[in-house]
C-alpha positions in Angstrom: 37.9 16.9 -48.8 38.0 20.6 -47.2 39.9 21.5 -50.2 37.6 20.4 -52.6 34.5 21.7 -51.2 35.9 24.9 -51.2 36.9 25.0 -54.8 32.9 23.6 -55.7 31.8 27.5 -53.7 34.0 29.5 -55.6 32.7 28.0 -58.9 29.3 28.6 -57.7 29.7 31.9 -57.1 31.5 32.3 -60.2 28.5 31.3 -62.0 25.7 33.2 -59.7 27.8 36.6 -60.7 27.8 35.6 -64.4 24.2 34.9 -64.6 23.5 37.8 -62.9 25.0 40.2 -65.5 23.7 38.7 -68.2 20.1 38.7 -67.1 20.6 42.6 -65.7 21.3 42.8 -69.5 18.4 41.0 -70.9 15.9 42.9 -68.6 16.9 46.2 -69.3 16.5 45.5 -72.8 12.9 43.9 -72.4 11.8 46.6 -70.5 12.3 49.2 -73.2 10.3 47.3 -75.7 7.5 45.3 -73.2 4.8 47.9 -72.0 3.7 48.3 -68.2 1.1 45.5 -68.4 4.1 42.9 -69.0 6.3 44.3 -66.7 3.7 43.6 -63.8 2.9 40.5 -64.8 7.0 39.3 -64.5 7.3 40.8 -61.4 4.2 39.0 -60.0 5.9 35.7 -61.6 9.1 36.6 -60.3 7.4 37.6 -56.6 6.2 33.7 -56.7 9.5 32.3 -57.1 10.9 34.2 -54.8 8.3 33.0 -52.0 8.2 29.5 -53.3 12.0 29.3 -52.5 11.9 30.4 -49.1 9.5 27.6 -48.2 11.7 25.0 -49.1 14.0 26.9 -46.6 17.1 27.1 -49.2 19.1 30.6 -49.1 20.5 31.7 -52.3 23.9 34.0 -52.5 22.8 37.7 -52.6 19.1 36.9 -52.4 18.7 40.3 -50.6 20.3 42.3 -53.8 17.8 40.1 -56.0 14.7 41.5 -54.2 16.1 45.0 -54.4 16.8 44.8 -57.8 12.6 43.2 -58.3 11.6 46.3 -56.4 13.4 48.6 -59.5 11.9 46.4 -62.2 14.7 44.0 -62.6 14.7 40.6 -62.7 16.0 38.3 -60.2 18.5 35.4 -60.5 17.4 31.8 -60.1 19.9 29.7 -59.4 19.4 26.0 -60.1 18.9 23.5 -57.5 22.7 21.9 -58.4 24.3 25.1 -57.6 22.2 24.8 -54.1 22.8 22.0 -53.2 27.2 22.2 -53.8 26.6 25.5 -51.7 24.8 23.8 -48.8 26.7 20.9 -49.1 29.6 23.8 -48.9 28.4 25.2 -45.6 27.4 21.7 -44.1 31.3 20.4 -44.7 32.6 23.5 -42.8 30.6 23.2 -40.2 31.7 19.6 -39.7 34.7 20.7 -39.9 34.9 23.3 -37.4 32.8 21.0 -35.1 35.5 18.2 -35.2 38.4 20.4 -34.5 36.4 21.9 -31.7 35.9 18.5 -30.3 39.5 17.7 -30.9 40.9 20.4 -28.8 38.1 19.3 -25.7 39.7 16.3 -25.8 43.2 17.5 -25.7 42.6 19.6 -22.8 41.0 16.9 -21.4 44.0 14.8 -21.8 46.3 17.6 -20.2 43.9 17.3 -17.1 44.8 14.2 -15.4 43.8 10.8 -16.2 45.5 8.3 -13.8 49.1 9.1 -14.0 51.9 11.3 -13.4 51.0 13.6 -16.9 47.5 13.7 -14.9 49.2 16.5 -11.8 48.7 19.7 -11.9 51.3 20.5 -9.3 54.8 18.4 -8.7 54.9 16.7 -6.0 57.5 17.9 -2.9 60.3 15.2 -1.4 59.4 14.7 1.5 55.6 14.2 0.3 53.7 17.5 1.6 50.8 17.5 -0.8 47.3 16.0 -0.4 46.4 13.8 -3.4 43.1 15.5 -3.5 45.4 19.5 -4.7 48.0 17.3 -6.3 45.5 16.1 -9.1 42.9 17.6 -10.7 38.8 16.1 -9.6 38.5 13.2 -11.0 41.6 12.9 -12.9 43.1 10.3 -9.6 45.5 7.6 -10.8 43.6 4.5 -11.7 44.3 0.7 -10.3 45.1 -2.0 -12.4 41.9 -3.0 -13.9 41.6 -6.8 -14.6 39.0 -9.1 -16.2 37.2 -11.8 -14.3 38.2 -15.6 -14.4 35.7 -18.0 -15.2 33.9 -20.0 -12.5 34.3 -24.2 -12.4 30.3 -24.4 -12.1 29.6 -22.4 -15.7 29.0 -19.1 -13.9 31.5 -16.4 -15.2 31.7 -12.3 -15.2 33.6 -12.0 -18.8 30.7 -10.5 -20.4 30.2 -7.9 -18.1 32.6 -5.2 -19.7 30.3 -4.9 -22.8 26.9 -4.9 -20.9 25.4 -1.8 -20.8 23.5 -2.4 -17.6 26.5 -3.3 -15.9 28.4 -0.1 -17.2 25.0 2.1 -15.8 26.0 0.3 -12.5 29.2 1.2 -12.5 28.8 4.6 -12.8 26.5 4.9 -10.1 29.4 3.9 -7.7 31.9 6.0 -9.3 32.5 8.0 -6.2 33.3 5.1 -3.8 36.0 4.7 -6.7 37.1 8.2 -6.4 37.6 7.6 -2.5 39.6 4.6 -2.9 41.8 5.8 -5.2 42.7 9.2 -3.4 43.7 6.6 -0.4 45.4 4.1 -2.7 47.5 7.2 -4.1 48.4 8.8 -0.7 49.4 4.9 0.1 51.5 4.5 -3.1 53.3 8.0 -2.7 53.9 7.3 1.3 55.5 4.2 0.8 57.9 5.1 -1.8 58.8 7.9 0.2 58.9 5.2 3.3 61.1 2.9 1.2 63.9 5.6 0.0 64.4 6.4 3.6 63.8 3.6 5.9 67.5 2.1 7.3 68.9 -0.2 9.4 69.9 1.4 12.9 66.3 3.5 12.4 64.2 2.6 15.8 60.8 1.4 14.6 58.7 4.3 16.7 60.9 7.0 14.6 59.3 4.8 11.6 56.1 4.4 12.1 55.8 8.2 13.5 57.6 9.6 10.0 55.6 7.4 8.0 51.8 8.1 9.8 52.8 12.2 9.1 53.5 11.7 5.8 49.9 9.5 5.3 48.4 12.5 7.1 49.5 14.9 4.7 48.8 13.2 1.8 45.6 11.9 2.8 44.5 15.9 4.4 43.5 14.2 7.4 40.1 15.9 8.3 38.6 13.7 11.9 36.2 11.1 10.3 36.3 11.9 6.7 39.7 11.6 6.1 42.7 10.0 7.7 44.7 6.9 8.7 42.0 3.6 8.6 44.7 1.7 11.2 48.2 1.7 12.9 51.0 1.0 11.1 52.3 -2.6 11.3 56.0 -2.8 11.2 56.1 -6.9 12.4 59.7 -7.8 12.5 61.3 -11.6 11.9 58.7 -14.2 13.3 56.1 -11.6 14.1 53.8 -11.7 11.2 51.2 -9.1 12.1 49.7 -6.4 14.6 53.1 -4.9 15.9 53.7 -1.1 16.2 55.6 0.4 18.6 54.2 1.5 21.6 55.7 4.8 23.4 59.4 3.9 25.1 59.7 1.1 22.8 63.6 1.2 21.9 63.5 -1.6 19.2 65.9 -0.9 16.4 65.6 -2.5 12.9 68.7 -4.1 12.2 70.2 -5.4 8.6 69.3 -8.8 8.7 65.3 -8.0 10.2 62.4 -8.9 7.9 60.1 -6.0 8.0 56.2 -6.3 7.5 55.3 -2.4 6.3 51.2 -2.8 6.8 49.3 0.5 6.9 45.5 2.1 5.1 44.4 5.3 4.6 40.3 6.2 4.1 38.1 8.6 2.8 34.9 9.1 3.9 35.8 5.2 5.4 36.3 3.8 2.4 39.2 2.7 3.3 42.4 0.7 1.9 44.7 -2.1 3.0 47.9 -2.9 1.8 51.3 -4.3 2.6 54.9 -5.3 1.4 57.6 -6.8 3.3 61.4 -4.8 3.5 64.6 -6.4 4.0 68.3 -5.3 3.2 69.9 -8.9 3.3 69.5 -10.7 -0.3 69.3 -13.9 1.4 65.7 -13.5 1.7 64.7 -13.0 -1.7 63.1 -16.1 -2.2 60.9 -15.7 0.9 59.3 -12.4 -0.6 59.0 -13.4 -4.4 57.3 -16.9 -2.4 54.6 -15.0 -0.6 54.8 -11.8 -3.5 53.5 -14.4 -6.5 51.0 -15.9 -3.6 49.5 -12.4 -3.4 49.4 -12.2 -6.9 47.8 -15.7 -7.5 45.0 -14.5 -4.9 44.5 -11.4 -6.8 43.9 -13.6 -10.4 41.5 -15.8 -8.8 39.6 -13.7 -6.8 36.4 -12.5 -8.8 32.5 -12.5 -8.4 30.6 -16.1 -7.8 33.9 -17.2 -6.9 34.4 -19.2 -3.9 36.6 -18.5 -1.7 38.1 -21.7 -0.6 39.8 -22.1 -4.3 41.3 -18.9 -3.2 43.0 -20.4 -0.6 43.6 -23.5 -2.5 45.2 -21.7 -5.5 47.5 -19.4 -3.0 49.0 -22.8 -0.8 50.0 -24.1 -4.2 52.1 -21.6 -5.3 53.4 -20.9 -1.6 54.4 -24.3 -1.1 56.3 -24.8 -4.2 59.2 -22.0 -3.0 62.1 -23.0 -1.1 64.6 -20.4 0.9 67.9 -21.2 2.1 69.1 -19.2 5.2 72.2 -20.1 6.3 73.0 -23.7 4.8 69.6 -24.7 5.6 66.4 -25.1 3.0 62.8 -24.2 4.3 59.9 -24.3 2.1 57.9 -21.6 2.3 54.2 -22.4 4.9 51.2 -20.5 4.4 50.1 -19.1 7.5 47.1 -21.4 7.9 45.5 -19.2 10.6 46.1 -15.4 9.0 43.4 -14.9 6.2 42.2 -12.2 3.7 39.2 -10.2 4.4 36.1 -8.4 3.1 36.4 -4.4 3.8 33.4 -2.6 4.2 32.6 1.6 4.7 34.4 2.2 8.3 35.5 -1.6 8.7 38.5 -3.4 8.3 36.9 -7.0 8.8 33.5 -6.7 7.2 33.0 -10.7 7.7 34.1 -12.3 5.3 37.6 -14.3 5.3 39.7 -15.1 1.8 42.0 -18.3 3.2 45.3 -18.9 1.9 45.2 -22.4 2.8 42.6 -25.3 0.7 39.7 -26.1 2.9 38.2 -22.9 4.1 34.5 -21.6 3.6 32.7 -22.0 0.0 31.0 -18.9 0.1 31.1 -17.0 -2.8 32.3 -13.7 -3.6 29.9 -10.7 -4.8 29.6 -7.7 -7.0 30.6 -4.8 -5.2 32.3 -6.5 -3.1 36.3 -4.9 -1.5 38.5 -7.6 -0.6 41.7 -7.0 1.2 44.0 -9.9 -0.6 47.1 -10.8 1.8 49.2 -13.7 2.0 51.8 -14.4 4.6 54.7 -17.3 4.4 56.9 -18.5 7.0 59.9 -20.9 7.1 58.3 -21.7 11.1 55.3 -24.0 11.6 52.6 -21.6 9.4 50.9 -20.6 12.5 50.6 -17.7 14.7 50.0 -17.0 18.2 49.3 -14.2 20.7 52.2 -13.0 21.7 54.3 -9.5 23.6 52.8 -6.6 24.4 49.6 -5.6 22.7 49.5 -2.2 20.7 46.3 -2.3 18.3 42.7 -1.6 19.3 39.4 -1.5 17.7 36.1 -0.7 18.7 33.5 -3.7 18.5 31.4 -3.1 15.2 28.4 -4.6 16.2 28.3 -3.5 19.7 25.4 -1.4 21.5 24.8 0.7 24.4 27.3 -0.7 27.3 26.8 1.3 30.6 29.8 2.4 32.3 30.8 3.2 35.8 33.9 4.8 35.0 34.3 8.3 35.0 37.6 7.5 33.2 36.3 4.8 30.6 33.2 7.5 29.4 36.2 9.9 28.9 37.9 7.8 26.7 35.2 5.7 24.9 33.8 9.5 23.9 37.3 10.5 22.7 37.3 7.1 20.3 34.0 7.7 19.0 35.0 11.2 18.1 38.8 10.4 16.6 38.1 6.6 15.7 35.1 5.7 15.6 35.1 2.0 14.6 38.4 1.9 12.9 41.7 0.3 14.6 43.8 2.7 16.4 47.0 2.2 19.0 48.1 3.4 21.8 50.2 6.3 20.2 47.2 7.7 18.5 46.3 8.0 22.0 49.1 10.2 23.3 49.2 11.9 20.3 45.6 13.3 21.1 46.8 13.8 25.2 45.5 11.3 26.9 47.3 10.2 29.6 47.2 7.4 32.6 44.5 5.8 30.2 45.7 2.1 30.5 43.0 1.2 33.0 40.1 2.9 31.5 41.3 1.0 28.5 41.3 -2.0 30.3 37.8 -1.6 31.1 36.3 -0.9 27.9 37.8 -4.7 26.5 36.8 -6.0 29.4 33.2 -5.0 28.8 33.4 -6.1 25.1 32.5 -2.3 23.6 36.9 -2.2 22.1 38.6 -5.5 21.1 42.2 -5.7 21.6 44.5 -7.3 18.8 48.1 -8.6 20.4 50.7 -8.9 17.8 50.7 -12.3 16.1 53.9 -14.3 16.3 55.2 -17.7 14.7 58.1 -19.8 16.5 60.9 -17.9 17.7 64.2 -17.7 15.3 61.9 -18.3 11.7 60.9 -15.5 9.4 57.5 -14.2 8.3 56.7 -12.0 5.2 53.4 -10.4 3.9 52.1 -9.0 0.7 48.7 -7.1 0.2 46.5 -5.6 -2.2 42.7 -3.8 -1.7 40.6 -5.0 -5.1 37.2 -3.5 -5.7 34.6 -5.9 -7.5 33.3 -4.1 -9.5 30.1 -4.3 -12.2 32.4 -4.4 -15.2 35.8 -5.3 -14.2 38.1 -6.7 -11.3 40.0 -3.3 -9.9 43.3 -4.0 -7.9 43.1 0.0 -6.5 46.5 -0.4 -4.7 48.9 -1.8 -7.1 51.7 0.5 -7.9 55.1 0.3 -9.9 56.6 -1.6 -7.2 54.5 -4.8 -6.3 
C-alpha cells in the first residue's frame, strides 16, 4: 500500500511540473498581445483563486513559486481537485505509517521491560539469592500469578462475566497496587524456596534452616521495619507435627532422610502479606501422601471464588483427600483431612482476618467476597485427622483486636514496645526475639499472654508415629478474575 501511494505523488508531481511549463508558455505569449487593462483583470481573477483555495485549507506543491510568479505577471497553476486529493491522501498514508511503526517500537520496548517473567529482569539474579525483587525487575513489570476464571455458583449466582465488564475492569485497576504488593512478596517467596529446596539436606539441624532461609526472604523482600519483611516464622513441622513448629534457640533437632517436612513461611509489603507452603521429603515412599493433600490444595483453589460458600470448599477438598491411599511399610492408610486445621481470610497486617475455608463438609456457609485474599491450605494425615497442642511453643502474635492493657511490668512495657515497633500485629517467634537482643524475656512474655494483649500458638501435633503434609496457596479475589499470586513452576 506504501508503495503504491508513493508512486500516485510522483505522478502528481509529474503532472504539476508539466502544467506548469506549458501555462509559463501560454502567459508569456498573451501578455505580448493583451494590453495592461487585461492583464489586471487576470491577475485580480487569479488573486481570487488563490484565496479561495486557502480557505478550503488544501496546500498545493510549490504554491509559494505560483504567487511569485502572479506578482511578475505570470499566471499561476491550478491543480485539479483529483491531483489534491492523491497528494493528501499521499501525506495522510505516511503519516499513518510512521505513527504505526512508532507505536510498534513502544510496544517492543515495552516488551523488553518486564512483564511477569524471567525476560521481564533487568538484572540476573545471584545463587545464593541476594537481590530484592523490587531492583531485580523493572516497576510494575513483577511476575504475575496464575490468573483463573470463576466457577459458577449452585444457587444461579456466578462471576464469569466479570472479565468483559467494564465496571469491573475500572475496579480492578483501582486496586492495582495491592496487586503490586503481593506479587513482590509472592516473588521473593518463589525465588526463596527454590533456593531453600536446592540446598536443604538430611543431617541439616532445622535452626541452621529456618535461619538460612529467613536471610534469604530478607534479602529478597529488602526488609525495611513495618513496610517490608517476613509476615511470620517459618514453619518447618516435621512427621506428625502438622503446623506452628520452628526451632527455638538450642534446639538440636536434625532432619533426617525419612522426616516429612512442612516448609510454611510469608513475606509482606506494606502488610499485604502472603502465605504459602509445600511439604519436602527425600524418601519416595511418601509420594502418594503429597500428590493426596497437593490435588486437595488444588481442588480448594478451583472452587474457591466470589458468592461461593465456603462449606463446598471443604466438602470438595475431603473428597479428593479421602480418595488417596499411602502405603508405608506394608501397611495402607488413606489419606484424613485434618478436620480441625482450616484455610483463612488474610487481611492488611493479618494472617487470620476471620474468616475460615474448611477442608472438611460441614463448616460455615458464608460466602466468599470480591476483594477478598484467602490463604488455601490443606493438610492430610495417615493419624486420626486431628491435631492437638503439643511441645514447646515457639510462635507468637499480638491480639488484633486488643486495646489499651495496663501493665505493671517494667519488663513487659519493654517488650510489648519492642513488638509494636518490629511486629506489630504480625506472628513472630522467639528467635526474632534474640535476633533483635532481647534477653531473659520469657517472663515478661509470659505476662503479656497472660493478660490477653499476645496470643501464643503451640505447635500442632497428630498421634505420635503417623505423617502429616501441607500444601498452600495466597489467591486474590479479584473484580475480574480469580488470581492464585503464589503459584510457581513447582506446585
Amino acid at each position: 500500500m506504501a508503495a503504491v501511494m508513493t508512486d500516485t505523488t510522483l505522478e502528481t508531481g509529474d503532472k504539476v511540473e508539466d502544467n506548469c511549463n506549458e501555462a509559463n508558455e501560454e502567459l508569456d505569449t498573451t501578455d505580448q498581445q493583451e494590453s495592461g487593462e487585461q492583464i489586471k483583470k487576470k491577475k485580480r481573477k487569479r488573486n481570487k483563486k488563490k484565496n479561495n483555495a486557502d480557505g478550503e485549507g488544501t496546500e498545493v506543491n510549490g504554491a509559494e513559486e505560483n504567487v511569485e510568479t502572479v506578482t511578475n505577471g505570470i499566471a499561476a497553476i491550478q491543480v485539479n481537485g483529483e491531483s489534491k486529493a492523491e497528494t493528501q491522501n499521499d501525506q495522510e498514508a505516511e503519516e499513518g505509517a510512521e505513527g504505526e511503526n512508532k507505536k510498534k517500537k513502544k510496544r517492543n520496548k515495552k516488551k523488553k521491560g518486564g512483564g511477569g517473567g524471567a525476560s521481564g529482569t533487568s538484572k540476573q539474579q545471584t545463587v545464593p539469592p541476594s537481590i530484592p525483587i523490587v531492583e531485580l525487575f523493572d516497576e510494575g513489570a513483577y511476575p504475575v500469578g496464575e490468573i483463573c476464571d470463576y466457577p459458577p455458583v449452585n444457587d444461579g449466582r456466578t462471576a464469569a462475566n466479570r472479565t468483559i465488564t467494564e465496571e469491573m475492569k475500572v475496579m480492578d485497576e483501582s486496586q492495582s497496587h495491592l496487586y503490586e504488593d503481593m506479587r513482590i512478596a509472592a516473588e521473593a517467596h518463589r525465588q526463596t524456596r527454590q533456593y531453600m529446596k536446592s540446598i536443604i539436606k538430611p543431617g541439616m539441624t532445622m535452626f541452621d534452616i529456618c535461619e538460612e532461609l529467613e536471610s534469604t526472604s530478607r534479602k529478597l523482600i529488602k526488609e525495611k521495619g513495618l513496610e517490608a519483611g517476613l509476615a511470620f516464622p517459618t514453619g518447618c513441622s516435621l512427621n506428625h507435627c502438622a503446623a506452628h513448629y520452628t526451632p527455638n534457640a538450642g534446639d538440636p533437632t536434625v532432619l533426617n532422610y525419612d522426616d516429612v517436612c512442612k516448609i510454611d513461611f510469608g513475606t509482606h509489603i506494606n502488610g499485604h502479606l502472603v502465605d504459602c507452603a509445600f511439604t519436602l521429603t527425600f524418601n519416595p515412599k511418601y509420594d502418594q501422601l503429597l500428590a493426596a493433600v497437593k490435588d486437595a490444595t488444588n481442588t480448594g483453589i478451583r472452587a474457591a471464588g466470589i458468592d461461593v460458600r465456603l462449606c463446598d470448599v471443604g466438602e470438595q477438598i475431603q473428597e479428593v483427600m479421602e480418595s488417596y491411599e499411602v502405603e508405608l511399610d506394608g501397611k495402607t492408610y488413606q489419606v484424613k483431612p485434618i478436620r480441625n486445621l482450616n484455610g483463612h481470610s488474610v487481611g492488611q497486617y493479618r494472617i487470620h482476618a476471620g474468616k475460615t475455608v474448611p477442608i472438611v463438609k460441614g463448616g460455615e456457609a458464608t460466602r466468599m467476597e470480591e476483594g477478598e485474599v484467602y490463604a488455601i491450605e490443606t493438610f492430610g494425615s495417615t493419624g486420626k485427622g486431628h491435631v492437638h497442642d503439643d511441645m514447646e511453643c515457639s510462635h507468637y502474635m499480638k491480639n488484633f483486636e486488643v486495646g489499651h492493657v495496663p501493665l505493671r511490668l517494667a519488663k513487659s512495657k519493654q517488650l510489648l514496645n519492642v513488638i509494636n515497633q518490629n511486629f506489630g500485629t504480625l506472628a513472630f517467634c522467639r528467635r526474632w526475639l534474640d535476633r533483635l537482643g532481647q534477653t531473659k524475656y520469657l517472663m515478661a512474655l509470659k505476662n503479656l499472654c497472660d493478660v490477653g494483649i499476645i496470643d501464643p500458638y503451640p505447635p500442632l501435633c497428630d498421634q505420635k508415629g503417623c505423617y502429616t503434609a501441607q500444601f498452600e496457596h495466597t489467591i486474590i479475589l479479584r473484580p475480574t478474575c480469580k488470581e492464585v499470586v503464589t503459584r510457581g513452576d513447582d506446585y
